[in-house]
NUMINU-963946 format. One record per residue (C-alpha): residue number from 1; residue in one letter; x, z, y. Coordinates in Angstrom, 2 decimals, decimal comma. Layout:
<nodes>
<n=NUM res=A xx=X zz=Z yy=Y> $
...
</nodes>
This chain:
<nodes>
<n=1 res=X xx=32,80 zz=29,45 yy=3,05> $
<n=2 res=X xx=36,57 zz=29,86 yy=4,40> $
<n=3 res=X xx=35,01 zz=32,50 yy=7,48> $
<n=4 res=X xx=33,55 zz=34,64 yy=4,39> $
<n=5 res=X xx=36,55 zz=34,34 yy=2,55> $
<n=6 res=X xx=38,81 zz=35,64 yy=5,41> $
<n=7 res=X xx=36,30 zz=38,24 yy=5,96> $
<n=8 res=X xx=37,27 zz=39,43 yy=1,94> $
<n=9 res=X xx=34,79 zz=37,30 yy=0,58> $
<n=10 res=X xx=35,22 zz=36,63 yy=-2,69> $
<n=11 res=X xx=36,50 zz=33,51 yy=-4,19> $
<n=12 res=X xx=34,49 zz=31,08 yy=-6,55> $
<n=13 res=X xx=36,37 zz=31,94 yy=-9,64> $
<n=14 res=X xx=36,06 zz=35,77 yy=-8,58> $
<n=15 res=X xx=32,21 zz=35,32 yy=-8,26> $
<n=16 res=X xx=31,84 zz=33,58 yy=-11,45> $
<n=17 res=X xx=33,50 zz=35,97 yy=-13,49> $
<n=18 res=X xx=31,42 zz=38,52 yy=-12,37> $
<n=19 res=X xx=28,15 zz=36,20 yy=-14,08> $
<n=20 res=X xx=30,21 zz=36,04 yy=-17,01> $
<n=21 res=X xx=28,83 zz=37,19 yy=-20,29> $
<n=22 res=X xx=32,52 zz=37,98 yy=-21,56> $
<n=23 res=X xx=34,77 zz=39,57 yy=-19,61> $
<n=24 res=X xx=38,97 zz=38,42 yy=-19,39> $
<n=25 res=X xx=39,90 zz=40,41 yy=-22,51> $
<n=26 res=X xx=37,10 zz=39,42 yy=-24,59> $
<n=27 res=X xx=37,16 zz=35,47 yy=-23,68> $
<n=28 res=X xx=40,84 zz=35,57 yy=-24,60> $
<n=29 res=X xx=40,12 zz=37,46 yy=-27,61> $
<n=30 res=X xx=37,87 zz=34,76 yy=-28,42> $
<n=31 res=X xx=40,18 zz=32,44 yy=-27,80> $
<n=32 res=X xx=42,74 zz=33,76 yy=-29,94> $
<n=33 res=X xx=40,26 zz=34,02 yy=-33,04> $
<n=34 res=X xx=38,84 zz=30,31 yy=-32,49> $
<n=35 res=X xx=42,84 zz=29,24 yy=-32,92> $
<n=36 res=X xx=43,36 zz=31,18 yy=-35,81> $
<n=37 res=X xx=40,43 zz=30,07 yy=-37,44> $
<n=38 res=X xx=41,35 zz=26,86 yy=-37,08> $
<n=39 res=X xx=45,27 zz=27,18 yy=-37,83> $
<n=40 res=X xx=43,54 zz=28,43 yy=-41,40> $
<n=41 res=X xx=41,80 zz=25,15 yy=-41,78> $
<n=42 res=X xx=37,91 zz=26,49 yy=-40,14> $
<n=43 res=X xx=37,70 zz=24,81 yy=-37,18> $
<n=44 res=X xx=34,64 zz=26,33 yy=-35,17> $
<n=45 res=X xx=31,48 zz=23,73 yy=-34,27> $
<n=46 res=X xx=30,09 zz=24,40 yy=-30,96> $
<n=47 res=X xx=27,52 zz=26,48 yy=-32,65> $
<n=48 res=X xx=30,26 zz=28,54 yy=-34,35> $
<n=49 res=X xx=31,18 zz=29,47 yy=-31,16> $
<n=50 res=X xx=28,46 zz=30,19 yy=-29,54> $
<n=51 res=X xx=27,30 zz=32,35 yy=-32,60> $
<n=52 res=X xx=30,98 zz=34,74 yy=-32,30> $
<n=53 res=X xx=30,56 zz=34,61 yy=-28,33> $
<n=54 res=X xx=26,94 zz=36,09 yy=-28,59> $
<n=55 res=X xx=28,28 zz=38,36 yy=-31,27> $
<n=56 res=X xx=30,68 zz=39,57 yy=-28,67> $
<n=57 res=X xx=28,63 zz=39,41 yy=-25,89> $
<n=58 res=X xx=25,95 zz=41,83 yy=-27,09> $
<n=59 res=X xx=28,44 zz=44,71 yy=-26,94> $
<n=60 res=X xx=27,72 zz=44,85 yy=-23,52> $
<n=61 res=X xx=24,23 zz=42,75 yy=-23,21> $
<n=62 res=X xx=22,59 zz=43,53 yy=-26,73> $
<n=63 res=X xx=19,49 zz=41,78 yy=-25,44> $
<n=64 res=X xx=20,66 zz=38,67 yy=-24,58> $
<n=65 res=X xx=18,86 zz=36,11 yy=-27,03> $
<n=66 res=X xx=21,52 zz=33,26 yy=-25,99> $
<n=67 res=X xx=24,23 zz=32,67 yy=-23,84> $
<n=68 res=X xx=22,86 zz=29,54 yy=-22,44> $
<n=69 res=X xx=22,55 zz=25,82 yy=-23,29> $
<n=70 res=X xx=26,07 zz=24,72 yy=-21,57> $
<n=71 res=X xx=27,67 zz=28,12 yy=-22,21> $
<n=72 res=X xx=30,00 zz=26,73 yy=-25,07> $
<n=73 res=X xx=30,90 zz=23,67 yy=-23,05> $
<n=74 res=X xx=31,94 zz=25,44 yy=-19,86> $
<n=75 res=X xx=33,86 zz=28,08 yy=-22,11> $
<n=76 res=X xx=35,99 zz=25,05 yy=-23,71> $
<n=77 res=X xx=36,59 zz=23,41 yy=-19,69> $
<n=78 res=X xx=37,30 zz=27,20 yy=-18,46> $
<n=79 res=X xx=39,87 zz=27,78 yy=-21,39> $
<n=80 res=X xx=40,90 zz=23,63 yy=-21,62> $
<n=81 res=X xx=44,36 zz=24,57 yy=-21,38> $
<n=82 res=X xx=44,49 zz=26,77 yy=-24,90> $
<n=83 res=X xx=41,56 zz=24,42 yy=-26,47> $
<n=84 res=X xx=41,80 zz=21,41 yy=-27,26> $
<n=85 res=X xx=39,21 zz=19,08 yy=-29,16> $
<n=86 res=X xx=40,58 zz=17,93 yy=-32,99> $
<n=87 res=X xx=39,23 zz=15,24 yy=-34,81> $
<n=88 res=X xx=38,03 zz=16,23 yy=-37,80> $
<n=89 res=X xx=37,44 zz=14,15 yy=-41,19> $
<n=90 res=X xx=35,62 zz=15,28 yy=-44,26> $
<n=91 res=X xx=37,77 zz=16,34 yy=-47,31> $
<n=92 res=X xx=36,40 zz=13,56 yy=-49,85> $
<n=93 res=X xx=37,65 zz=10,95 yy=-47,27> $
<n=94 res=X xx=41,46 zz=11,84 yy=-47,22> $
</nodes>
């Protein structure tokens, strides 16, 4: 792996964005609308998520019919540093 790489190979995170459904602008786009949503008192599920995500995503793939079972939870690890997980109660239990 380091020979290819000296040979202008490309790195891991190089290669994976290239399998990405989203591309920089749109994940951080993304990003920026989960926070406000949530900053407005709508936190998004997972399935929130992955419902705006595909929204976005079929700009550019409009027959993708998901984005894939782990999609969600690799998009919260890639962007950890921005998202964080909140504990959430119901209303009626404040």
């Amino acid at each position: 792996m380091f020979m290819q790489r000296l040979k202008g190979g490309k790195s891991w995170t190089q290669a994976a964005m290239n399998h990405s459904w989203l591309n920089n602008v749109e994940s951080d786009t993304l990003v920026e609308f989960l926070l406000l949503m949530s900053d407005h008192g709508f936190p998004a599920t997972h399935v929130h998520t992955a419902e705006y995500a595909l929204e976005v995503a079929h700009v550019w793939h409009p027959s993708l019919p998901n984005l894939g079972k782990n999609w969600v939870d690799g998009f919260i690890m890639w962007n950890k540093d921005q998202l964080d997980a909140k504990w959430s109660s119901n209303l009626e239990s404040t």
